[in-house]
N, CA, C and O atoms as a GROMACS GRO file, in nm:
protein
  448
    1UNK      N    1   7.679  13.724  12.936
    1UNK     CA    2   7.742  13.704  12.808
    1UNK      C    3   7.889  13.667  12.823
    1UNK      O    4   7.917  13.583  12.738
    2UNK      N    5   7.988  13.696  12.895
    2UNK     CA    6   8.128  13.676  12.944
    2UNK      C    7   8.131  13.556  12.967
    2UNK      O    8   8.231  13.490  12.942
    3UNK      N    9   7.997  13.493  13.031
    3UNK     CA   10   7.990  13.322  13.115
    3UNK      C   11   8.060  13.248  12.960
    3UNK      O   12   8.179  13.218  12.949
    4UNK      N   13   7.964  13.231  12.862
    4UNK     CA   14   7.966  13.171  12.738
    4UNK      C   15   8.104  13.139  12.716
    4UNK      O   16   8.150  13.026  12.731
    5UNK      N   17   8.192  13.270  12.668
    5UNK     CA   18   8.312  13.244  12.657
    5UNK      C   19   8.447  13.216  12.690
    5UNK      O   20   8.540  13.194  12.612
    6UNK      N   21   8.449  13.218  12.841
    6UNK     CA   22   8.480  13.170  12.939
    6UNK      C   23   8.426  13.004  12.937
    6UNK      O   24   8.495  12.916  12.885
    7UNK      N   25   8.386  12.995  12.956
    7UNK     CA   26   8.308  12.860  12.918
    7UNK      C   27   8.325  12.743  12.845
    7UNK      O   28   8.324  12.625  12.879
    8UNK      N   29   8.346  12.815  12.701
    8UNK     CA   30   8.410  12.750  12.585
    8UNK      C   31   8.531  12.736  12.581
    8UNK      O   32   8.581  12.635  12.531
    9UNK      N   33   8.647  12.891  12.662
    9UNK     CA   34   8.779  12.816  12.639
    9UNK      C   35   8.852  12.739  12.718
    9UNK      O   36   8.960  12.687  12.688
   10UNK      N   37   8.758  12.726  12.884
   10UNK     CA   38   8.776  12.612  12.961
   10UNK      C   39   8.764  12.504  12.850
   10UNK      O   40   8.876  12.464  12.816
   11UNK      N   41   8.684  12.460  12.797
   11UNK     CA   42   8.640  12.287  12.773
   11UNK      C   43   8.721  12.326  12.599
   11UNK      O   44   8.719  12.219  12.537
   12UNK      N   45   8.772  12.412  12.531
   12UNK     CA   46   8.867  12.387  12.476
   12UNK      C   47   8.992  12.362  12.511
   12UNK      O   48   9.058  12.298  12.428
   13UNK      N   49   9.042  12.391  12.602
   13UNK     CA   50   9.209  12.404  12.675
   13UNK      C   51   9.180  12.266  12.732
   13UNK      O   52   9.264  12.179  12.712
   14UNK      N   53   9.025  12.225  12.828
   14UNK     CA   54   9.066  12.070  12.849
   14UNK      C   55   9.060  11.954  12.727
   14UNK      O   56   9.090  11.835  12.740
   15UNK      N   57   9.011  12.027  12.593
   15UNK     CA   58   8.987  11.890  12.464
   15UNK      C   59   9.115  11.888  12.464
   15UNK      O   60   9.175  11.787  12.503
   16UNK      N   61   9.202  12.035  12.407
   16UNK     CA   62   9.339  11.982  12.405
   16UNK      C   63   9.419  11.935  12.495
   16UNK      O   64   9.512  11.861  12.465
   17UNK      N   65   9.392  11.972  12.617
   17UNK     CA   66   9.499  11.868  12.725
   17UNK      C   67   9.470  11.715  12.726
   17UNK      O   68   9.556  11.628  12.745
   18UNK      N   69   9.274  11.681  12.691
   18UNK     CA   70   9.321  11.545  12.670
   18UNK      C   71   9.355  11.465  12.532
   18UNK      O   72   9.367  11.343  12.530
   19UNK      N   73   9.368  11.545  12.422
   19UNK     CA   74   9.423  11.524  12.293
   19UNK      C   75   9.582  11.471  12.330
   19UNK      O   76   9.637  11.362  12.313
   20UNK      N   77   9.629  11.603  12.390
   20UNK     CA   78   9.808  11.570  12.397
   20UNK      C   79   9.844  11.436  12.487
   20UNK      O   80   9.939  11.361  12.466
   21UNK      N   81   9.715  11.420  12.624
   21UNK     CA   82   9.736  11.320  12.694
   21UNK      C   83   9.724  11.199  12.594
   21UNK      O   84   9.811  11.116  12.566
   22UNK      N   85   9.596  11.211  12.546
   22UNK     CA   86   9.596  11.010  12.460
   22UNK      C   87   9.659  11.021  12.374
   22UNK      O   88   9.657  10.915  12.310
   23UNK      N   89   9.766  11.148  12.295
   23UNK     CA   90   9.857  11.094  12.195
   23UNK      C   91  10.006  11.056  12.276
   23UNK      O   92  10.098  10.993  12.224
   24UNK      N   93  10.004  11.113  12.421
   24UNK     CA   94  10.117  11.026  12.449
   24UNK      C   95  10.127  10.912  12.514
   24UNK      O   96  10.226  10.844  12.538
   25UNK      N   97   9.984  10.891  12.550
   25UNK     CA   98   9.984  10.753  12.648
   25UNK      C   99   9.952  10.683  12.520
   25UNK      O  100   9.921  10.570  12.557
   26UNK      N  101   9.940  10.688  12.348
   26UNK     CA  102   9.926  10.599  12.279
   26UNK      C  103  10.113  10.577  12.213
   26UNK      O  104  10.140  10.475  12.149
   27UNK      N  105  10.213  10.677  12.238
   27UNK     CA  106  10.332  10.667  12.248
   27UNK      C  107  10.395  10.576  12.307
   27UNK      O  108  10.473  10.502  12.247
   28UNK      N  109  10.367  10.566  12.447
   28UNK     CA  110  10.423  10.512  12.563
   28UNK      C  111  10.378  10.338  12.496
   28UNK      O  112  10.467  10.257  12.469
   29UNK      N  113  10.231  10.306  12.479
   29UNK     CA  114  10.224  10.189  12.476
   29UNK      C  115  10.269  10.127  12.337
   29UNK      O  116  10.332  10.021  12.341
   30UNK      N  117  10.247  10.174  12.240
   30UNK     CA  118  10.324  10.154  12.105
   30UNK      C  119  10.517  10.134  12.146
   30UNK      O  120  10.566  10.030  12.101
   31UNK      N  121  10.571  10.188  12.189
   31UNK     CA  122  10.667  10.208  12.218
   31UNK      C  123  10.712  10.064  12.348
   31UNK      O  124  10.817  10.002  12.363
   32UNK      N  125  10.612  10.057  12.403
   32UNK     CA  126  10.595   9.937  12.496
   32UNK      C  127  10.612   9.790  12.425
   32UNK      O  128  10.687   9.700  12.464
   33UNK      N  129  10.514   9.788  12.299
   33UNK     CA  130  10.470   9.700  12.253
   33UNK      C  131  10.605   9.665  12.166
   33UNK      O  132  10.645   9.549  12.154
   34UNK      N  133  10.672   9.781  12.103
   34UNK     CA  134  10.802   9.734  12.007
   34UNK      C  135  10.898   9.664  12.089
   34UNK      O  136  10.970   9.568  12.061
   35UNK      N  137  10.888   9.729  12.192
   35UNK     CA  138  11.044   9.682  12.295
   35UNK      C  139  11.000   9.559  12.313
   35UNK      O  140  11.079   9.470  12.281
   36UNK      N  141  10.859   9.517  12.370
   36UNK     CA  142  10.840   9.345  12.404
   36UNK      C  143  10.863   9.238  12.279
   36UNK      O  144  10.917   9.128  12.288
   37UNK      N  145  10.804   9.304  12.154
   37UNK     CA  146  10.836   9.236  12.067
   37UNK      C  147  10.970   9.239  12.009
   37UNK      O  148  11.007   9.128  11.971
   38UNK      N  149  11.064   9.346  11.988
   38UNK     CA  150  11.217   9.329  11.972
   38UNK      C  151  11.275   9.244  12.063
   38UNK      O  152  11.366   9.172  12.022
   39UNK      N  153  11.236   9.237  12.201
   39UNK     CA  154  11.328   9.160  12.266
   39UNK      C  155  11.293   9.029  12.261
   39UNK      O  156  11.388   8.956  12.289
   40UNK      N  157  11.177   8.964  12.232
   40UNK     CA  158  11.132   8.872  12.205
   40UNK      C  159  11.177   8.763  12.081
   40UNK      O  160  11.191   8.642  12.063
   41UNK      N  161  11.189   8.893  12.008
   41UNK     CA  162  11.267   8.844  11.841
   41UNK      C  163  11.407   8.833  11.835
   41UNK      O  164  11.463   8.768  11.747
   42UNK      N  165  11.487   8.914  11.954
   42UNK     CA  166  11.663   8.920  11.982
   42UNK      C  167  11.696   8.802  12.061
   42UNK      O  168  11.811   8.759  12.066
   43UNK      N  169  11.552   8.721  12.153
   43UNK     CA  170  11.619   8.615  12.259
   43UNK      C  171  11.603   8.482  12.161
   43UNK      O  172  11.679   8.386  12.175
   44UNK      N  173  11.492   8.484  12.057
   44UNK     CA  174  11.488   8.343  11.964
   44UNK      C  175  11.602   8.366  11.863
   44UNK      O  176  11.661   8.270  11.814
   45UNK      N  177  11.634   8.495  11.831
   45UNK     CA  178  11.758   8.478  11.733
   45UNK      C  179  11.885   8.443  11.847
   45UNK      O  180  11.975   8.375  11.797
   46UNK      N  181  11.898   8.466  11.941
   46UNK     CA  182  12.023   8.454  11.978
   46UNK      C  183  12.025   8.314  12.023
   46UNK      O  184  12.134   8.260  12.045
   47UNK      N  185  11.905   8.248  12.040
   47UNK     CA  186  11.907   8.102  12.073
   47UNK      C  187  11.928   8.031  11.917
   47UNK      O  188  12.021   7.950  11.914
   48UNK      N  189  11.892   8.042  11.855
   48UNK     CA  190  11.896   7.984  11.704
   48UNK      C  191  12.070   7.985  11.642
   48UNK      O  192  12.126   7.902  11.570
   49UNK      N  193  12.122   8.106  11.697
   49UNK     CA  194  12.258   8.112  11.658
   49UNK      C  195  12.342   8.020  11.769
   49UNK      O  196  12.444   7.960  11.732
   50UNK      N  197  12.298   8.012  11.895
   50UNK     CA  198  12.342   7.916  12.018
   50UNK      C  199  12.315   7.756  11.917
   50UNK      O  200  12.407   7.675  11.902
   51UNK      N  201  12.213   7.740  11.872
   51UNK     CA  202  12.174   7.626  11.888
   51UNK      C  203  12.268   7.549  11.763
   51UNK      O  204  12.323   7.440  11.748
   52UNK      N  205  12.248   7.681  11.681
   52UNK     CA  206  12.354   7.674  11.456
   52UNK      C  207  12.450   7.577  11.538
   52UNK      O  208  12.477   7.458  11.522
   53UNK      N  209  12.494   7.676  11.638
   53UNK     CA  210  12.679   7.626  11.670
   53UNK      C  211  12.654   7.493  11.730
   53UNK      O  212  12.695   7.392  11.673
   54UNK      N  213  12.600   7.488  11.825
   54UNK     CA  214  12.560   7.293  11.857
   54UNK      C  215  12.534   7.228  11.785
   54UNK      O  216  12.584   7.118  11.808
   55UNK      N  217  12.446   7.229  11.651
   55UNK     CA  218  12.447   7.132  11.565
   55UNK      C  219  12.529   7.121  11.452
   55UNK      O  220  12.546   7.021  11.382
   56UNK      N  221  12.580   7.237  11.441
   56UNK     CA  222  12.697   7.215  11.320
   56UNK      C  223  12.828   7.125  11.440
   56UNK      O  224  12.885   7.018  11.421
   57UNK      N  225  12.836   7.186  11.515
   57UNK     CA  226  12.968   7.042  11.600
   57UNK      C  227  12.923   6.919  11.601
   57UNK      O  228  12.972   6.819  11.548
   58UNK      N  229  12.816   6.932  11.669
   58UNK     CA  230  12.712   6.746  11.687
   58UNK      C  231  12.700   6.734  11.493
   58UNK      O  232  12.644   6.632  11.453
   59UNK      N  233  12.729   6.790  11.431
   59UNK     CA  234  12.718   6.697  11.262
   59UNK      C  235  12.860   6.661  11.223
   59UNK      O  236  12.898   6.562  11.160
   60UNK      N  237  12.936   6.771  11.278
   60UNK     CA  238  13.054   6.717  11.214
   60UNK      C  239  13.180   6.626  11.334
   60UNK      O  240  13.299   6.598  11.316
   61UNK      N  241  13.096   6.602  11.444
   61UNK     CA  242  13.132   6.525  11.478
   61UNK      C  243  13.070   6.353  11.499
   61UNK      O  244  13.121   6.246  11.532
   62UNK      N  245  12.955   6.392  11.465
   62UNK     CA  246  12.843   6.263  11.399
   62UNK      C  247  12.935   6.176  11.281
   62UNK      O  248  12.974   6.060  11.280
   63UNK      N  249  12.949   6.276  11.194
   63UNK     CA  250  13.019   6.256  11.076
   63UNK      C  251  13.126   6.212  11.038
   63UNK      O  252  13.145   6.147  10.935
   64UNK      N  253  13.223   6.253  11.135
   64UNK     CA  254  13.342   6.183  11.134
   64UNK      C  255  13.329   6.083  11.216
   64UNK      O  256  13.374   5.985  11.157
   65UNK      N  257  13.289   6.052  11.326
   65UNK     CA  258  13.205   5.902  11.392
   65UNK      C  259  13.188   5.820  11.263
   65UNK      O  260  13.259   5.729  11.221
   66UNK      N  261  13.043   5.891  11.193
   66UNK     CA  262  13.028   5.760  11.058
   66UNK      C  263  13.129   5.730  10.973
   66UNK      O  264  13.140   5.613  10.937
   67UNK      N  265  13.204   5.811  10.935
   67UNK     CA  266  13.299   5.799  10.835
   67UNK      C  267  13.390   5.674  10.940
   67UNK      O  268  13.379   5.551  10.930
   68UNK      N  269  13.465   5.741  11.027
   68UNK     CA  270  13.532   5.648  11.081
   68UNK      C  271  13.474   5.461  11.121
   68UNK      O  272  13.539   5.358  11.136
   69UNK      N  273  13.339   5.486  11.126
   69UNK     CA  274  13.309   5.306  11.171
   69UNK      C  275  13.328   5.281  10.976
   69UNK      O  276  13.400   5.188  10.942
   70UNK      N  277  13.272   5.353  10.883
   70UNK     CA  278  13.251   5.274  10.746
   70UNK      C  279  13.368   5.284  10.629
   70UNK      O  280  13.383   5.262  10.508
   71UNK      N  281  13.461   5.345  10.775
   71UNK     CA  282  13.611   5.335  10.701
   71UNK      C  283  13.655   5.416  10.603
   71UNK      O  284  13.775   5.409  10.574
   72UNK      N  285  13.578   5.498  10.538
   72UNK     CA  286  13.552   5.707  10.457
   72UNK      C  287  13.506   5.752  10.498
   72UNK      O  288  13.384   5.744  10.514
   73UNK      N  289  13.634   5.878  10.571
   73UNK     CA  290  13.531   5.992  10.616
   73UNK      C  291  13.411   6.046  10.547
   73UNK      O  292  13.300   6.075  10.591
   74UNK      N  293  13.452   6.051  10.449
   74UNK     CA  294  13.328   6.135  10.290
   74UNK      C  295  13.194   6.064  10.312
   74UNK      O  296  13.091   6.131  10.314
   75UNK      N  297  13.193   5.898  10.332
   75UNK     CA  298  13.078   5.858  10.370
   75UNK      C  299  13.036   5.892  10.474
   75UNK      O  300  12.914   5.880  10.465
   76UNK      N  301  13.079   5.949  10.627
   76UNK     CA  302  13.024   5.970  10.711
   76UNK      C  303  12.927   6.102  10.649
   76UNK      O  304  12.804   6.104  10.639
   77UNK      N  305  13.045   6.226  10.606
   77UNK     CA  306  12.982   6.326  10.571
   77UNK      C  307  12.860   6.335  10.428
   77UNK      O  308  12.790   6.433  10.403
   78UNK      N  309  12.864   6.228  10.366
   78UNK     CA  310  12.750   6.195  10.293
   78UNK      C  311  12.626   6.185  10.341
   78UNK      O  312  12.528   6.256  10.319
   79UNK      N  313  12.645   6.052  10.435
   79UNK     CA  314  12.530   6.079  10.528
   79UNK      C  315  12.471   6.165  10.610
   79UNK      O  316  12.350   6.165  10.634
   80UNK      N  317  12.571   6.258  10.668
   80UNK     CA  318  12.481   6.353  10.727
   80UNK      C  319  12.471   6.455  10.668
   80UNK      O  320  12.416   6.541  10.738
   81UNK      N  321  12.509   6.503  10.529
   81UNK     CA  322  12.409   6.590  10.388
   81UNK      C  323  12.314   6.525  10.404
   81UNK      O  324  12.223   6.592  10.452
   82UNK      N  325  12.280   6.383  10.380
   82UNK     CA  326  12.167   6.344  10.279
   82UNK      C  327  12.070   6.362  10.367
   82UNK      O  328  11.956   6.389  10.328
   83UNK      N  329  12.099   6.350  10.501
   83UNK     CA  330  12.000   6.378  10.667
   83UNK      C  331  11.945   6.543  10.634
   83UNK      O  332  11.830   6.577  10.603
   84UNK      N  333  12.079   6.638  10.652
   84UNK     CA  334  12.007   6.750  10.600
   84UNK      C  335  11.901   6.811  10.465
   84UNK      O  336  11.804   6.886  10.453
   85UNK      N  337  11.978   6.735  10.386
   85UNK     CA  338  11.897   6.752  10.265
   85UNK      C  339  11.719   6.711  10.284
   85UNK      O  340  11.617   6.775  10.260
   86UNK      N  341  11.746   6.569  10.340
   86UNK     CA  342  11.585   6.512  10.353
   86UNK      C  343  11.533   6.633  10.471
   86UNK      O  344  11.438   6.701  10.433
   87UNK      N  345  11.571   6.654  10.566
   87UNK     CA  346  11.542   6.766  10.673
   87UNK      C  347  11.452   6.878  10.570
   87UNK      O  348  11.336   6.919  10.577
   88UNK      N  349  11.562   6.902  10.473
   88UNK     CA  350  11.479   7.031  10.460
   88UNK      C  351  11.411   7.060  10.350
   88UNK      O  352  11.372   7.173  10.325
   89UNK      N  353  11.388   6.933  10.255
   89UNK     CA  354  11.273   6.906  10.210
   89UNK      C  355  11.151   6.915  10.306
   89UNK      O  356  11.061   6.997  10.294
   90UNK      N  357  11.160   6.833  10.390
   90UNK     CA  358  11.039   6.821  10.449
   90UNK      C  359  10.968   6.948  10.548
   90UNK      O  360  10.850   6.954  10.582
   91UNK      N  361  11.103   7.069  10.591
   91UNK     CA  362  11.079   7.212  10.580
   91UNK      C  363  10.993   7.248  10.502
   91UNK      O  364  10.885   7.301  10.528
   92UNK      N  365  11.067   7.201  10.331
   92UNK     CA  366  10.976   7.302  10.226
   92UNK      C  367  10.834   7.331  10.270
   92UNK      O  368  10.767   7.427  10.308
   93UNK      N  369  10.816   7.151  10.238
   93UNK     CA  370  10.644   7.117  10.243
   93UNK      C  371  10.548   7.172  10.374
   93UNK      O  372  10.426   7.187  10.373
   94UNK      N  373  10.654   7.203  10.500
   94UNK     CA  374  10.580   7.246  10.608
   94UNK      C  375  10.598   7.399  10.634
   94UNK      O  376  10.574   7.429  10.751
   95UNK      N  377  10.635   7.503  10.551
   95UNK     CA  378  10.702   7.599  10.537
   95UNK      C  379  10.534   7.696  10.588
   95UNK      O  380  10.522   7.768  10.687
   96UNK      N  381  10.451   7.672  10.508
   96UNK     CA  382  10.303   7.735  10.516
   96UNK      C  383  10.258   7.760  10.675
   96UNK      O  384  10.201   7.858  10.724
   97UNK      N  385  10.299   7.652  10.729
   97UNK     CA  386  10.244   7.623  10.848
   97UNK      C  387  10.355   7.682  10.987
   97UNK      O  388  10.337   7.741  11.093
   98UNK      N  389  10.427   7.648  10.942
   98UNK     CA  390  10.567   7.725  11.037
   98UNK      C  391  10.530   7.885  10.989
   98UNK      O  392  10.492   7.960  11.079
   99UNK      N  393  10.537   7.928  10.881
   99UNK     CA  394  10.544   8.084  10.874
   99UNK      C  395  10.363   8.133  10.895
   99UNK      O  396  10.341   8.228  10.819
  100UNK      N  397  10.258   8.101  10.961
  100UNK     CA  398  10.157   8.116  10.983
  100UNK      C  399  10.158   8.113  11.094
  100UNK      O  400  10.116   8.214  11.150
  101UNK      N  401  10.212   7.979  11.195
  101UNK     CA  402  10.276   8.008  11.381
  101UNK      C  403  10.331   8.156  11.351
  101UNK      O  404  10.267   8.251  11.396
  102UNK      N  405  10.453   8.180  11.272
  102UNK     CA  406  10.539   8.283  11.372
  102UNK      C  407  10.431   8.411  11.393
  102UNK      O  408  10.394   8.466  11.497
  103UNK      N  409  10.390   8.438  11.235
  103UNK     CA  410  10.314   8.524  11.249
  103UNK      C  411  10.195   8.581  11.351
  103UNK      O  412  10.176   8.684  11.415
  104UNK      N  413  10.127   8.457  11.328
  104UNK     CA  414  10.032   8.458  11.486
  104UNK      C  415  10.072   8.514  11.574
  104UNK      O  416  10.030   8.624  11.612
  105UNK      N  417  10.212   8.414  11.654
  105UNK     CA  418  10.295   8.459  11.747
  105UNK      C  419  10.347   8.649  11.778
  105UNK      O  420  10.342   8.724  11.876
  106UNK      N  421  10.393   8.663  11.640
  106UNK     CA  422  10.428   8.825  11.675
  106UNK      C  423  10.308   8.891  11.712
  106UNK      O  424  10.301   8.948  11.821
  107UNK      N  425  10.185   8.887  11.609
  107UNK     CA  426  10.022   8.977  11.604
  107UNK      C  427   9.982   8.974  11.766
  107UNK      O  428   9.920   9.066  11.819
  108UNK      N  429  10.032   8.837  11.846
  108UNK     CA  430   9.974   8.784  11.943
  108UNK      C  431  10.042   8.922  12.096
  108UNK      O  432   9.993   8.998  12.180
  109UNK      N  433  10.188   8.872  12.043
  109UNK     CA  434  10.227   8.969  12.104
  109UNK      C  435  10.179   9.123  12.104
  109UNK      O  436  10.143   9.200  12.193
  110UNK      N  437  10.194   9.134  11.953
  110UNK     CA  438  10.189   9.274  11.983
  110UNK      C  439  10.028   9.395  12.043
  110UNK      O  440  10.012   9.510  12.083
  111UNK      N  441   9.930   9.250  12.007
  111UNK     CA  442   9.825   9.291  12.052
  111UNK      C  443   9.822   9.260  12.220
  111UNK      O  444   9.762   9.337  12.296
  112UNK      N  445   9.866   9.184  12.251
  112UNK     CA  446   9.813   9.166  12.398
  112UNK      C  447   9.948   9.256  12.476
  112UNK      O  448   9.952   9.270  12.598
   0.00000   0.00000   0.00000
């Protein structure tokens, strides 16, 4: 009769040791998975802010280029609004499809 209960609080003391184990090895990888995806999301933002600053110089020096061959600066900088403007119209219309990549992209990450 002693066997029984002896018995039971072996294979209770091991349910809970492997309870505490898979709630922290589900820690560790959750915790895995944020860091790959934060750093993932900190290296495209910090390229996007690299890149802001290259194309805002390459426009406003585009710009004063055009202005200067058509003899008004204002026309240079007209033209390269009306470049952005058409740009990001054509964003709008592709907006569905760009924000359906990123998404993928993160799920992708964070599952694999």
């Amino acid at each position: 009769m002693e066997v029984k209960p002896i018995l039971i609080e072996s294979l209770l003391e091991r349910t809970e040791q492997y309870a505490k184990t898979s709630y922290e090895l589900l820690k560790l990888k959750s915790l895995s998975k944020t860091a790959n995806v934060m750093s993932a999301l900190l290296f495209r933002l910090l390229l996007v802010i690299i890149l802001s600053f290259f194309v805002l110089t390459l426009s406003t020096a585009i710009a004063l280029w055009l202005g200067d061959m058509l003899g008004k600066n204002y026309y240079g900088f007209l033209i390269v609004a009306s470049f952005y403007g058409l740009t990001g119209i054509v964003f709008l219309f592709i907006h569905p499809f760009i924000k359906a990549r990123i998404n993928n992209s993160i799920i992708t990450q964070i599952l694999n």
